[in-house]
C-alpha positions as CSV (number, residue, x, y, z in Angstrom):
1,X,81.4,-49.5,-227.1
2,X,77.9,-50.1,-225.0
3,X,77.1,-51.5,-222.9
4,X,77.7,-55.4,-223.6
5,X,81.9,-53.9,-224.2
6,X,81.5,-52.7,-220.7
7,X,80.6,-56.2,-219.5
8,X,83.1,-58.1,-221.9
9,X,85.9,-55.8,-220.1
10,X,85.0,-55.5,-216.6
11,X,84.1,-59.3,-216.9
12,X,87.9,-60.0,-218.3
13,X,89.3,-57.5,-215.4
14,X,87.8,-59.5,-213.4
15,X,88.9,-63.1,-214.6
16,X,92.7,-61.3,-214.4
17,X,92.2,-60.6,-211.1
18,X,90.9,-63.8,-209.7
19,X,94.7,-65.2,-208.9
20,X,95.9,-62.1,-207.6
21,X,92.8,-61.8,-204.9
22,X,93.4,-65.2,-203.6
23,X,96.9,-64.7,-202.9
24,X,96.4,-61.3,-201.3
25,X,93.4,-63.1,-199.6
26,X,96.5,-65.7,-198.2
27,X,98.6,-62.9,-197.2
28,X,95.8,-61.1,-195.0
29,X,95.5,-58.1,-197.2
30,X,91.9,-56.3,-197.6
31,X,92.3,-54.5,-200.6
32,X,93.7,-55.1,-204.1
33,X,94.1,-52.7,-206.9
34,X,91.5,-53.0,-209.4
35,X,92.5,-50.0,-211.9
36,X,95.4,-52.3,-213.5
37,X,93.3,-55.0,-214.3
38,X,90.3,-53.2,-216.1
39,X,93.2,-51.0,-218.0
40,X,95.0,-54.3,-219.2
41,X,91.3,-56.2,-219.8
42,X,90.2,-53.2,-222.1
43,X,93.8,-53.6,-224.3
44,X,92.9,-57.0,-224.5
45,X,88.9,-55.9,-225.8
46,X,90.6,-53.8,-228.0
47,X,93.1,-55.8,-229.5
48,X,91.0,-58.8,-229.8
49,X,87.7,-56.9,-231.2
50,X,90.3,-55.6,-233.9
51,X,91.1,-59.4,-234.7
52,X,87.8,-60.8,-234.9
């Protein structure tokens, strides 16, 4: 896990997130809760480095 897993998860967490930050954009809100996207993106790292 180095530094290219780093960017493979935060890069996922971020794709996951895209959706959620325009509709919180829509609804005026400033902030959005990163933590559950970069804990969900690294299960899917994990799960998918274990496949392939």
């Amino acid at each position: 896990f180095g530094f290219m897993g780093a960017f493979y998860v935060l890069f996922i967490a971020a794709f996951l997130s895209l959706p959620f930050f325009y509709f919180a954009f829509k609804k005026g809100e400033k902030e959005l809760a990163f933590l559950p996207f970069i804990s969900l993106a690294m299960c899917v790292y994990l799960v998918v480095g274990r496949v392939f």
